[in-house]
N, C-alpha and C positions, 0 to 999 in steps of 0.2 A: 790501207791508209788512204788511197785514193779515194775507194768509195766514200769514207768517214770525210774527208775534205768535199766533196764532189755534194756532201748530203746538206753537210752545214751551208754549204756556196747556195744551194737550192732553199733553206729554211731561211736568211739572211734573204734573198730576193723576193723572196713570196711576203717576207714582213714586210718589206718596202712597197708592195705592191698595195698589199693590203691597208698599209698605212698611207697610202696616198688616196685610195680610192676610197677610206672612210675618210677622211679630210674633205677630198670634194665632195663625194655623195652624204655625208653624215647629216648635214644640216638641210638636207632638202627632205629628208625622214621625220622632222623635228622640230620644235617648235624653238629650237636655240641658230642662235647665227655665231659663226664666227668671222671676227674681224680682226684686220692686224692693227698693231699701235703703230704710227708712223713717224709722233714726233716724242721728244723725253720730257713732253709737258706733267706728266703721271709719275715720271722715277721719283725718288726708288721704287714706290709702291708697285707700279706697273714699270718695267723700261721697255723704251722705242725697239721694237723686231719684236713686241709680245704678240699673242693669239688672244683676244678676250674672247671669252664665251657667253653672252649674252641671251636671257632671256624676258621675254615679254612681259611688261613689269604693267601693273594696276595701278595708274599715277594717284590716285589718292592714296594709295597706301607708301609712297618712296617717301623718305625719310630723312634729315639731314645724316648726312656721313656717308650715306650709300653712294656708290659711284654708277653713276648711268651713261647710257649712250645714248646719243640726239643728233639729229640733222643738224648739218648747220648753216647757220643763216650767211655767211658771210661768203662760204663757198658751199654752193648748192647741189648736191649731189657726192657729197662729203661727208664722214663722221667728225665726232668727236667723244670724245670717253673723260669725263670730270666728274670731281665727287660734289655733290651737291652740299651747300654751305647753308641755304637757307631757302626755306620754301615760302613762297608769295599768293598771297589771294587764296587761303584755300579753300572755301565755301563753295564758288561756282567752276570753275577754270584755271586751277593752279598754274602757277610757274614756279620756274627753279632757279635759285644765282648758282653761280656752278663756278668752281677753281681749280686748275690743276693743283696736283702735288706738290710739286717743282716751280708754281708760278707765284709772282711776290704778291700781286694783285688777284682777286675776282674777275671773271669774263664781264665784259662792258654791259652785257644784254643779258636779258633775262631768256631762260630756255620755256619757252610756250611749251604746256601739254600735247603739245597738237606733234613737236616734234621730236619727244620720248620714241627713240627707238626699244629700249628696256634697259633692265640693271644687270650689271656685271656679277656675275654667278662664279667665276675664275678667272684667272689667264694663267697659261703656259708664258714663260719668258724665249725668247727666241724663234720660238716655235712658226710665227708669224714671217717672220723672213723667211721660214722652208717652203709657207702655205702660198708665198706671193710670189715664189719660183717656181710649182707645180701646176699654179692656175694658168700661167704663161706653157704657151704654143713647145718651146723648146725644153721648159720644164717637167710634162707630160711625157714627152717621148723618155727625156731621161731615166724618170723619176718610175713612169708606168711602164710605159711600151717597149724598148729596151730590155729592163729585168723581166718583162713575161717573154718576150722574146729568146732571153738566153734559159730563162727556164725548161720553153720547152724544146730548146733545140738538147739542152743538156740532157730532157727525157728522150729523143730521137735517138742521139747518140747511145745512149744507155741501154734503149731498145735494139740499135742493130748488134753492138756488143753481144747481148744476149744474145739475137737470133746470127752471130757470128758464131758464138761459143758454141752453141745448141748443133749446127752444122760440123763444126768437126768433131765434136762428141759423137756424132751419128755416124761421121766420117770414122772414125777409130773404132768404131764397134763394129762397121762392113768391115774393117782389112782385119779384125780380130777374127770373126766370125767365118772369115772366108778363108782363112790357114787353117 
């Protein structure tokens, strides 16, 4: 029964490990980014703590309804994630009026091509609050270092067991063999 608990405690860590470190490393393999929603400007459709998966979108081809992500101008070095309501100019240099789900108005500004990050291909709901705990310093050791840690201390252990067991099996065949 231990070992059956002792095996699951080891498959349960190794998922988390493995699920953190495709989280970080996935998108740098990949032409998709993940980002978290931060505010409930999208709910229901998207809500705040989601992961959207995003990939690199060919602005003439976005479309109204499609929801994109874009830089934004008002805070620079920021996303934003709105589904586009209407597309502007489109012969030379599109742009895009763009509105949240949840917002009663259109964005004041129109979204320039220039700062189409791409369209939204999914999101995970929640999943974005795990991803913005693991990217952190203290979420890492949690989340990775830790469970690989207890993992292979659980194999050491596991290992001297055996080479405990193996030793007085050895042991009990001399005091057999020597009567």
């Amino acid at each position: 029964m231990r070992t059956i608990i002792h095996w699951m405690f080891n498959v349960l860590l190794i998922f988390i490990i493995f699920f953190g470190v495709v989280i970080l490393l996935g998108p740098r393999f990949s032409n998709i980014e993940l980002l978290t929603v931060l505010s409930p400007s999208m709910s229901p459709t998207i809500p705040m703590g989601s992961i959207v998966v995003i990939e690199p979108a060919n602005v003439p081809e976005i479309r109204v309804g499609e929801v994109i992500t874009y830089g934004s101008m008002e805070f620079p070095g920021s996303t934003v994630t709105h589904r586009v309501i209407e597309v502007l100019n489109q012969e030379s240099n599109p742009a895009f009026r763009t509105q949240g789900d949840a917002n009663d108005a259109p964005d004041l500004d129109p979204v320039p091509s220039s700062l189409v990050l791409g369209r939204v291909i999914f999101h995970l709901p929640l999943i974005g609050f795990i991803i913005q705990f693991i990217r952190k310093p203290v979420g890492f050791l949690l989340v990775i270092l830790i469970p690989a840690v207890m993992v292979l201390v659980g194999e050491v252990q596991e290992l001297l067991n055996l080479k405990k067991k193996a030793k007085r099996t050895i042991h009990a065949n001399e005091k057999t063999t020597s009567r």
